[in-house]
N, C-alpha and C positions, 0 to 999 in steps of 0.2 A: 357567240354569233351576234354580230351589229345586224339593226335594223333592215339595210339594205340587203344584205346576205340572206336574212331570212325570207324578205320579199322575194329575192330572186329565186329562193327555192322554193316556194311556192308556186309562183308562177311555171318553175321549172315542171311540176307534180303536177299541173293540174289544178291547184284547188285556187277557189274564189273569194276567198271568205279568211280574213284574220280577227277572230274574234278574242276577245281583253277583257281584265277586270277595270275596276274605274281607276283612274290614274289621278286618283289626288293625293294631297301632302296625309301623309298619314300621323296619329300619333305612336307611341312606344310600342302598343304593340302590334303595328304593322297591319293593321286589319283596313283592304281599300273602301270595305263599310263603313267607318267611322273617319272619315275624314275631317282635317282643319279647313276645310271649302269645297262648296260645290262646285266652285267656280277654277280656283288654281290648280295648277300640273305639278306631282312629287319631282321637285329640284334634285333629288337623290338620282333618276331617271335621265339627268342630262346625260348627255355623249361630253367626254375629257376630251375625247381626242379631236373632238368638233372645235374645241375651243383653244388646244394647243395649233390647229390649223389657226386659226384663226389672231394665233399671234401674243394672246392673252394670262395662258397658262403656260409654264415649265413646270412638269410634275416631278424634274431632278430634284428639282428645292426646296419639294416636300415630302419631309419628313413620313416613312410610311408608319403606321399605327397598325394593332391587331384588328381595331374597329373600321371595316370599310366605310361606315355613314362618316365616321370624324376624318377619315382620307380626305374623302369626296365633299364633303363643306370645309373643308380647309383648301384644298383645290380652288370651289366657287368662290370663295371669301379674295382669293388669289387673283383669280380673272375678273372680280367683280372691281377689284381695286386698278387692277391694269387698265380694266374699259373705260374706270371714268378718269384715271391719271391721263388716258392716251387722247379724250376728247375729239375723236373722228369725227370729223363733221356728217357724213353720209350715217354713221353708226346711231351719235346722237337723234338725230330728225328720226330713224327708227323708232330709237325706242320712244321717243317722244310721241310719236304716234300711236304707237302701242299702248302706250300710260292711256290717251286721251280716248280709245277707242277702248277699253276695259276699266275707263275711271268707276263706272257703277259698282266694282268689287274690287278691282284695286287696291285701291285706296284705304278700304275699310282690313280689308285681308293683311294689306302690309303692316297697318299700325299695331293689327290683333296679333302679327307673328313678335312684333319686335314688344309688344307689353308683355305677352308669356315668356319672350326671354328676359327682362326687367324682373320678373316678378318670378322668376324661376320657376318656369314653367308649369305655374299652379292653372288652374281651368279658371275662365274669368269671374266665373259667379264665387271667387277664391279671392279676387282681387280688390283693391280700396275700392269706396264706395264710388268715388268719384269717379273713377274709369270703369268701371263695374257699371254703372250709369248714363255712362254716357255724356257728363255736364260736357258744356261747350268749354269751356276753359281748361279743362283736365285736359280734353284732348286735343285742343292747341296748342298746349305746353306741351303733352307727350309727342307729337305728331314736330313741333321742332327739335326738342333733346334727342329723339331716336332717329332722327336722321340720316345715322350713319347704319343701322339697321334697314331702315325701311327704302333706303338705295340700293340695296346687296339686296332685298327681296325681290324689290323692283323691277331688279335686273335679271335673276333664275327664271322670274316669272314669263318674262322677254323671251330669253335665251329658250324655254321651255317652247316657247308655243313657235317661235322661229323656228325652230330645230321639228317640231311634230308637222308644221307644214311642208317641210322638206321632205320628211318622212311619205305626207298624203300623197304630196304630189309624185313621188317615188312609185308609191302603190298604182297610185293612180296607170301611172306609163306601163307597169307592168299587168293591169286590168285586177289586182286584188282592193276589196275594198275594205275597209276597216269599222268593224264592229263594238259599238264600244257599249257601258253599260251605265247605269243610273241609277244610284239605287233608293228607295221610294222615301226614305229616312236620313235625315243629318244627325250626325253626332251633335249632344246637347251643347257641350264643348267643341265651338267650329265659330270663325268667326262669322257666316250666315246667321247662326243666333243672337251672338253677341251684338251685332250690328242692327239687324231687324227680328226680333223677339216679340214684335206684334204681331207675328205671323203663327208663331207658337203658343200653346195654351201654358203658358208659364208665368208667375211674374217678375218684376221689375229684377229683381234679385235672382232668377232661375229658376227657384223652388216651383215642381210641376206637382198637380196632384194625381194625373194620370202620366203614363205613359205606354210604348209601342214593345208588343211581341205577338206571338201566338197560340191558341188554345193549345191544350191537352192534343197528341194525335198518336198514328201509331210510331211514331220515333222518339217521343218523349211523353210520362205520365205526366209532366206536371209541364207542360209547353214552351214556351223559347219567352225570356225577359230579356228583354232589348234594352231598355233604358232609354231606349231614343223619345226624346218631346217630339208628341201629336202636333200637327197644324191646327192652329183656329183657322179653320176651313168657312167659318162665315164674316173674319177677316179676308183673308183672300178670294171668298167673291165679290165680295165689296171691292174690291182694288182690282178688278178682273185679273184675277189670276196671274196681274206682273212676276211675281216672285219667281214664277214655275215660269215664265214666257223667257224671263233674263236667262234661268239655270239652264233652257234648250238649247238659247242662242248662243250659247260658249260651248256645248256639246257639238251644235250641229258644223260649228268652227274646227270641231277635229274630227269628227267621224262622219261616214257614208250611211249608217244604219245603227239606231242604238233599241236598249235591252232596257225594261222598264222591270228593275227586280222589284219582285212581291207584284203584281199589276193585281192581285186580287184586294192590294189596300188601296183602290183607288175606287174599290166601290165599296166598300167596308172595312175599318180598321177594330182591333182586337185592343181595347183601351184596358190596361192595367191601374189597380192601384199602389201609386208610388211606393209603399210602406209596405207592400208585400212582397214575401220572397219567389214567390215561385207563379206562374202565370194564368193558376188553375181558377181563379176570382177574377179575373177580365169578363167582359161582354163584348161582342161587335156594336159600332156605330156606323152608323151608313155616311157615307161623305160624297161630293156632291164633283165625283169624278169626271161625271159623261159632262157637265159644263165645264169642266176644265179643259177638257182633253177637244170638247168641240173650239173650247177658245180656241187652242193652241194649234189646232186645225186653219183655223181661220189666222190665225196670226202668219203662219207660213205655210209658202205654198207647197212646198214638199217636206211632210213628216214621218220618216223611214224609222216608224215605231216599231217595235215587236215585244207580246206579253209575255214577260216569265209567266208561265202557267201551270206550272208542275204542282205536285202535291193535288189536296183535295181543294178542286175547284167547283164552286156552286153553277145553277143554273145562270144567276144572274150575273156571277163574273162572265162566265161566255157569251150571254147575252152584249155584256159590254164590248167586249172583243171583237165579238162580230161585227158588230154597231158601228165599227169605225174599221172593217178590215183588216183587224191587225191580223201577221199569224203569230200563233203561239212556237213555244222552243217547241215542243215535239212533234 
């Protein structure tokens, strides 16, 4: 069932509400918690047939494989090549506007896809120093040599977000809105790390000495090890809270109403130590949510939050919640 079809059946039933997991590029094992950005949409997720309309793809000429992901990037590699051989003038100024209106992540995202393909897909803190680091020279040279990478990224990412507005505004006509999700943690491995890592308690190299999970509860004796790097939470009020302002402003670009998963780590997170197996030696740290969340209040003027709240939630998480209105999933 394509997108439209399923909105229309929606609309057909009744219901108001298409709610999603988060839709970013994922790694291997497919999990939309651990995504390569908070910021791009999984290319894997484009519509073919969108793009065969559109004059770019024949999928006669591709070869099918057992693997649908290597169809479908063989496909985009295909239309990515047509788009820029075909140089439409109305197409270009598109995506050209596109780049310039998303250069804040962009930019950093595309170089980060096409260096894990260079380097074989090792995680960055895997990578030579010098790109691993960030020098300015490394990545002028990489950021020319990969060129023909970070085009074809450039351009899914385009096609992505072109294709999900068609999508909104579909909904929209039909009165279904879409609900999308966030979830409170980046994979260490995303290029939001790799890129600005002074946001994360890690250093220069990755190496974190805590990291994100959960206590001990009734579904597991020894609690949930996430792996995911904590925020330096007194970096990010020092920088009022940009990080988390930018990661809204591309959410609120796709969705009508978004899902704040974990919302109880935004008044307390569960810090592990790296070196341990299992999550039972964490303590909670209080982090310094209710000024975030009032930034982000104040930065825009309609914020159609909602708290994942499930599980054992404290006095002072609901406090939170209230605090700002939100409601909870139940």
């Amino acid at each position: 069932m394509c997108s439209s079809d399923l909105i229309e059946f929606l609309n057909k039933h009744g219901f108001k509400v298409w709610q999603m997991l988060p839709l970013g590029p994922t790694h291997d094992d497919s999990s939309p918690y651990q995504c390569l950005s908070t910021h791009a949409g999984n290319s894997l997720l484009i519509s073919l047939e969108w793009l065969e309309d559109k004059g770019w793809l024949d999928r006669k000429t591709i070869k099918l494989t057992h693997n649908d992901d290597d169809y479908r990037l063989a496909c985009l590699q295909q239309a990515a090549d047509s788009f820029y051989r075909l140089d439409n003038d109305a197409w270009t100024t598109r995506i050209s506007e596109f780049k310039a209106q998303h250069a804040n992540w962009l930019v950093d995202y595309a170089l980060f896809v096409a260096l894990k393909k260079q380097h074989q897909n090792k995680p960055w803190y895997d990578w030579p120093d010098d790109v691993r680091h960030r020098e300015s020279k490394a990545i002028a040279a990489a950021s020319h040599d990969l060129q023909a990478i970070i085009k074809k990224t450039e351009f899914e990412q385009f096609i992505f977000f072109t294709q999900w507005h068609e999508i909104r505004d579909y909904a929209r006509q039909h009165e279904i809105e879409l609900f999308g999700d966030i979830p409170i943690f980046v994979a260490r491995d995303s290029a939001d790390v790799w890129a600005c890592r002074e946001n994360f308690l890690m250093d220069k190299d990755g190496a974190m000495e805590f990291i994100a999970g959960v206590p001990p509860d009734a579904f597991s004796d020894t609690g949930q090890r996430w792996g995911n790097p904590l925020y330096d939470w007194q970096h990010m009020q020092a920088t009022g809270f940009n990080w988390w302002k930018e990661r809204f402003k591309t959410q609120l670009e796709l969705f009508d109403m978004i899902r704040i998963d974990h919302f109880r780590g935004l008044q307390a997170c569960w810090q592990i130590p790296q070196e341990d197996d299992t999550a039972i030696n964490g303590n909670w740290v209080e982090v310094p949510g209710r000024d975030m969340l009032s930034e982000l209040f104040t930065k825009f003027n309609h914020l159609p939050l909602v708290a994942e709240d499930l599980g054992v939630i404290t006095a002072q998480v609901i406090e939170l919640k209230k605090s700002f209105n939100l409601p909870g999933m139940k």
